[in-house]
PAVEXSE-310083 format. One line per field, with one value per residue (C-alpha): x, y, z; residue in three letters; residue number from 1. Coordinates in pm, whole numbers, m for minus. Layout:
<gufis>
px <- [X:...]
py <- [Y:...]
pz <- [Z:...]
residuo <- [ala:...]
num <- [NUM:...]
</gufis>
This chain:
<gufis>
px <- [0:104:52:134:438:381:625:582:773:1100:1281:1206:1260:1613:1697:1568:1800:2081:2042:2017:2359:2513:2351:2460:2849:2881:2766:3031:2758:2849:2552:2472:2699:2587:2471:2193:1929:1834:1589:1568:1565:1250:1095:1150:923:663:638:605:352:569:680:531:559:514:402:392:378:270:601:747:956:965:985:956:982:732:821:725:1026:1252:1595:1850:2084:1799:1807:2123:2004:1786:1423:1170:943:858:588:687:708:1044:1124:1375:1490:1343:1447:1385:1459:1757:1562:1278:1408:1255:909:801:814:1007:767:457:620:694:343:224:436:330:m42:m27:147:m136:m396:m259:m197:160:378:632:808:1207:1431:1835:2062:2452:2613:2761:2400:2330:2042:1888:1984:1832:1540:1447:1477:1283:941:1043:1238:1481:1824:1940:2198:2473:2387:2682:2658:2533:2754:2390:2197:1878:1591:1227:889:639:269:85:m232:m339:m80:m149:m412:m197:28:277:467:755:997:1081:835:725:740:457:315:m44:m102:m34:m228:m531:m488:m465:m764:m965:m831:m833:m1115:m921:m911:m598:m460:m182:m15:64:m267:m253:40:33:m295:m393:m131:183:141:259:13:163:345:128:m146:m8:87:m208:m406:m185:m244:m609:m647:m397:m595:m921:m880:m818:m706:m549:m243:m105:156:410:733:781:1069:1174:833:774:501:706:813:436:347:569:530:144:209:208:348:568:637:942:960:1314:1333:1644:1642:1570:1250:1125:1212:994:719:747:767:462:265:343:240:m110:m185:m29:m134:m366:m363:m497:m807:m643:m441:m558:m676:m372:m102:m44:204:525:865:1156:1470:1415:1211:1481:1732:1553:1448:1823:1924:1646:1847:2132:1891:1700:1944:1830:1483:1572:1788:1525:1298:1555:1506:1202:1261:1071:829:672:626:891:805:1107:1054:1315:1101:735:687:756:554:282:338:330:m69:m175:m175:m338]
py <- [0:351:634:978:956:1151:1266:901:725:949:680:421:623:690:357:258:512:376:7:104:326:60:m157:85:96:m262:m262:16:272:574:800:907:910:830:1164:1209:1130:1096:1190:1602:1543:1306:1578:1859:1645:1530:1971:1988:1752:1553:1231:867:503:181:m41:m430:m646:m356:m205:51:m38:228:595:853:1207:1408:1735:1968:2021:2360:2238:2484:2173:2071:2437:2287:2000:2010:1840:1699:1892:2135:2112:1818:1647:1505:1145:1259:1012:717:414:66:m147:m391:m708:m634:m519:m773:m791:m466:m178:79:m18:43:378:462:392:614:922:839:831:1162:1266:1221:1324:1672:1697:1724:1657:1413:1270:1350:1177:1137:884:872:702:415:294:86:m101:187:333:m34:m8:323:223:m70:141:394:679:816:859:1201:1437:1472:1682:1849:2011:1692:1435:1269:1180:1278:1030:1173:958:1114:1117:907:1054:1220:1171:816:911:808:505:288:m28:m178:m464:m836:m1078:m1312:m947:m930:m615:m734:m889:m554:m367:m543:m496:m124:m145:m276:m106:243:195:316:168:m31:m158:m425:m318:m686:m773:m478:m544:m920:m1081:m1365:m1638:m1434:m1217:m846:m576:m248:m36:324:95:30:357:508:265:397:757:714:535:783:1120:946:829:1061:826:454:223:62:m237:m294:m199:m144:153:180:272:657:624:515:882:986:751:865:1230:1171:937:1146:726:538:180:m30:m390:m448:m805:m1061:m1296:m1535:m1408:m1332:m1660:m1839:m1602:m1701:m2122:m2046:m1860:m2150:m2418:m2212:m2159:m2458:m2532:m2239:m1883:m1579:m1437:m1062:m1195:m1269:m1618:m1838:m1646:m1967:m1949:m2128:m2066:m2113:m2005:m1704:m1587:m1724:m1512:m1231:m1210:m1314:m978:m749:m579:m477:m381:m171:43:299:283:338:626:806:772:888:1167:1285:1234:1500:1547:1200:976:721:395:108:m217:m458:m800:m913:m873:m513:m470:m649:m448:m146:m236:m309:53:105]
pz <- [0:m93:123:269:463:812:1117:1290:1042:1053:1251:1009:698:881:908:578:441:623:510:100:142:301:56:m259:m128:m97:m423:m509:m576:m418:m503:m158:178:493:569:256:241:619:892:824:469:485:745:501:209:442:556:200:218:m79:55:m47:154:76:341:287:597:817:765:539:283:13:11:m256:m254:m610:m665:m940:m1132:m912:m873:m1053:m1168:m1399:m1606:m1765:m1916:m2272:m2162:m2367:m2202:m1940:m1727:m1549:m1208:m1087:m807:m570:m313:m415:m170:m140:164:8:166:m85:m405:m639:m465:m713:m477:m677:m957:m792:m667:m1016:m1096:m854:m949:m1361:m1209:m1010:m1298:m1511:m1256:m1215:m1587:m1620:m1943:m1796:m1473:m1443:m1209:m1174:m1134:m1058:m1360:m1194:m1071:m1324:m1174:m1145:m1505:m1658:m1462:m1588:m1921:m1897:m1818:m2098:m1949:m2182:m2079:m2155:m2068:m1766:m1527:m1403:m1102:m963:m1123:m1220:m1563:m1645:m1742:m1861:m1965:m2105:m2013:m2278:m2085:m2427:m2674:m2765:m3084:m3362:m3295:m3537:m3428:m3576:m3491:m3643:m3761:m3453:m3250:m3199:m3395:m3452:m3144:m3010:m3267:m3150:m2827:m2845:m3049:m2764:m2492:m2653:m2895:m3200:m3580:m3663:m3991:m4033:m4370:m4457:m4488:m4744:m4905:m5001:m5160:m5307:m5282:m5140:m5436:m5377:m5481:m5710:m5438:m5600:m5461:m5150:m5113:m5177:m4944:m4702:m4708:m4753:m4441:m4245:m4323:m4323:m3961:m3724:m3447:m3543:m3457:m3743:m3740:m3936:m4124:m4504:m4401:m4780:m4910:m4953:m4677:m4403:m4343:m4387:m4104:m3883:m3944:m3933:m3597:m3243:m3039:m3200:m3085:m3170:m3055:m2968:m2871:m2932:m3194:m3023:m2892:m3252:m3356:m3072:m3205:m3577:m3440:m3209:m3506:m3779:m3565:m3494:m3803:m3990:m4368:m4271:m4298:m4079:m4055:m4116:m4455:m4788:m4910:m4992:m4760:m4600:m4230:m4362:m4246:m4496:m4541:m4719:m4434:m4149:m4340:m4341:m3974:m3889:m4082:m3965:m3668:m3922:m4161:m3973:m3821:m4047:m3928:m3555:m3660:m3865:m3601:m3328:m3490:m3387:m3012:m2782:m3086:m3076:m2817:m2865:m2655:m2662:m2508:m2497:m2351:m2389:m2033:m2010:m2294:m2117:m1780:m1996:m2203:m1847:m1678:m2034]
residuo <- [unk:unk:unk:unk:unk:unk:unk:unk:unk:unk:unk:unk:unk:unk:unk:unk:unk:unk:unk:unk:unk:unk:unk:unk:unk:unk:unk:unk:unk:unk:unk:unk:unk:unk:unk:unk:unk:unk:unk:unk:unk:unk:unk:unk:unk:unk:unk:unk:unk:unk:unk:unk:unk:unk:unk:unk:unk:unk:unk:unk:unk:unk:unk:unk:unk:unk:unk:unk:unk:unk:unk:unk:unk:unk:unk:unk:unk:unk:unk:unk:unk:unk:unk:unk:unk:unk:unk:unk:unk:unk:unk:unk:unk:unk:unk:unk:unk:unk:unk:unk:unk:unk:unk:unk:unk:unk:unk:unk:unk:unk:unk:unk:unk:unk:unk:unk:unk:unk:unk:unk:unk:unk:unk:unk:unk:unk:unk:unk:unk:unk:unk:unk:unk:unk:unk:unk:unk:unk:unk:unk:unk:unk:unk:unk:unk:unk:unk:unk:unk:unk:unk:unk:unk:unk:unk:unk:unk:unk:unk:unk:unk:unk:unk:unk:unk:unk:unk:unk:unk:unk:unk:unk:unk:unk:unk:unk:unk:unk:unk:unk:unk:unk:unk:unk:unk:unk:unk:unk:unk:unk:unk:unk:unk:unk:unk:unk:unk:unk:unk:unk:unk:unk:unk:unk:unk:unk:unk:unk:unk:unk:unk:unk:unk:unk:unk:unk:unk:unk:unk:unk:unk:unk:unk:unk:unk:unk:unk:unk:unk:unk:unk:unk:unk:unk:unk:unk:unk:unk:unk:unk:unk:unk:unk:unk:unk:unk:unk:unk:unk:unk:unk:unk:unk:unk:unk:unk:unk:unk:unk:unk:unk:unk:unk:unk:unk:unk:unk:unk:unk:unk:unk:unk:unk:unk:unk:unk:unk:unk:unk:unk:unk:unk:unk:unk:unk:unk:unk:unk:unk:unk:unk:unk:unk:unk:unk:unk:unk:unk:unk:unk:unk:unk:unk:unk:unk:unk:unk:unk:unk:unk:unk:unk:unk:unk:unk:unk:unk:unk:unk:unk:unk:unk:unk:unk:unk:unk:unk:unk:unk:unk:unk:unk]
num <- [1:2:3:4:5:6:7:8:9:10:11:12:13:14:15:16:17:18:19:20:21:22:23:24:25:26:27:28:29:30:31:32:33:34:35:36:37:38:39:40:41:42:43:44:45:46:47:48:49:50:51:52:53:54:55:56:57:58:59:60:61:62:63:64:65:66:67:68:69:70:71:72:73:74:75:76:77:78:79:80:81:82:83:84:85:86:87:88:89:90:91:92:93:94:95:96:97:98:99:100:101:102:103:104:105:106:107:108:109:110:111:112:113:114:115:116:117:118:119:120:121:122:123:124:125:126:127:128:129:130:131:132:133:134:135:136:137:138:139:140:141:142:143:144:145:146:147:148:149:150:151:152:153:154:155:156:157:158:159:160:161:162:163:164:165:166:167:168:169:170:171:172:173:174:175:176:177:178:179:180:181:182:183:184:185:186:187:188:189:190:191:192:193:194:195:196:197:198:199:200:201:202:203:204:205:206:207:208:209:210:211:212:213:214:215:216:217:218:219:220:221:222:223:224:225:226:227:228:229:230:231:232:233:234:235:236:237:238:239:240:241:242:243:244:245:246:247:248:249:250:251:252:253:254:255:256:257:258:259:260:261:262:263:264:265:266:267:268:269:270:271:272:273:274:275:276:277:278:279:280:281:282:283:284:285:286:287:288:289:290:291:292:293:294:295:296:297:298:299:300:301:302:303:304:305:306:307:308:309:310:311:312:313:314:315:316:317:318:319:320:321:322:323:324:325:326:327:328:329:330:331:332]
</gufis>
């Protein structure tokens, strides 16, 4: 349970404090000493009515300070945005770090976030905490720039509370695209279109790509909201989408993971083909198709760095494993 820290659990905040720096500098993380954060720091955030516990067991294990964004340090770094809360002091008693207490803190800032109608949540992290640094990028904060009068870098989410109108996702075959097309169909009742089913008709045959295009375009300025899955990067539209798109989703999983998808997908619809693909465009694997999923990280470097490119103008979302994808549709 989260909750409003108050003056009775200074003690226990203190010691809390004291077993994660311990904790961190056996770890040879040195982002705090033994004198920050401690008791007057947590009484400070809980005057400012800004400090957060979690309590499992009856007893506090978690603390988080949410501030909206004042420190001076954070004028020198380039934000994606402005209006923005920021995590200071976030703690988790060393005993329970896997039992998901930082990440229901995290949800708690994102939700406050979104209540109070913010753009996007900040925090900091010294560069040798790496835990830290993966864990932030594993629920979508963006590593940016050095903060130097802190010796910290800067990670910022953004708020998907209203952004998330016009969505693409790309990554491998046996991703995962259309599964996830679907899903945001349900959950945020929007039209999607899977180009493939486009693309290829009758038989594996490919249609003219003026068609393609066109059926493209026409279903991007019809609709005013939609997700649409799938790749095609050297087709004129592919920088149409994205300048059309306000979330872009790339599905960044190993090989190995893709491959499992394209096994589990054959053997579903064996000598059969989907219900979203033309008659005839039976689900086969051969070698052809191995090769090309085998290349598709080299080949689409070019894809992630176009779309790099538009960082802090569209909502770039990058997940690296099914399960944080999953994690991610289910605060949806």
């Amino acid at each position: 349970m989260i909750r409003k820290a108050n003056y009775n659990d200074l003690d226990t905040l203190d010691m809390l404090s004291l077993n994660v720096i311990n904790a961190m500098h056996n770890d040879g993380i040195f982002q705090w000493q033994l004198s920050y954060p401690r008791k007057r720091h947590f009484q400070i955030d809980i005057d400012k009515d800004s400090l957060f516990v979690y309590e499992m067991e009856n007893r506090v294990v978690g603390v988080m300070a949410l501030y909206e964004e004042n420190d001076p340090p954070y004028r020198t770094v380039k934000w994606l945005r402005n209006h923005s809360m920021v995590i200071h002091r976030i703690l988790v008693d060393p005993t329970c770090q896997t039992r998901g207490v930082g990440q229901a803190l995290l949800y708690h800032a994102l939700k406050t976030c979104r209540d109070l109608g913010y753009e996007s949540l900040k925090i900091d992290t010294h560069p040798s905490n790496y835990k830290m640094r993966h864990f932030l990028k594993k629920h979508q904060f963006h590593e940016l720039e050095y903060i130097a009068p802190m010796h910290r870098i800067g990670f910022e989410r953004l708020i998907e509370f209203d952004r998330m109108n016009r969505i693409l996702i790309f990554g491998s075959s046996g991703s995962g695209k259309t599964t996830l097309s679907k899903i945001l169909h349900q959950k945020l009742n929007i039209p999607y279109l899977h180009l493939d089913s486009i693309y290829w008709v009758k038989d594996w045959a490919a249609v003219d790509k003026e068609v393609f295009n066109h059926k493209v375009r026409e279903f991007i300025h019809k609709n005013t909201r939609f997700v649409i899955d799938g790749n095609y990067t050297n087709f004129p539209n592919f920088i149409e989408r994205i300048k059309r798109s306000d979330t872009i989703i790339i599905l960044d999983y190993p090989l190995k993971t893709n491959l499992k998808g394209i096994i589990y997908r054959e053997k579903k619809y064996k000598h059969r083909y989907r219900s979203d693909m033309a008659t005839g465009c039976i689900e086969e694997i051969d070698q052809e198709f191995l090769e090309y999923v085998t290349r598709f990280d080299t080949k689409q470097k070019r894809m992630r760095a176009i779309i790099d490119r538009y960082l802090g103008q569209k909502h770039i979302l990058r997940f690296k494993t099914r399960e944080d994808l999953m994690r991610w549709t289910a605060q949806l």
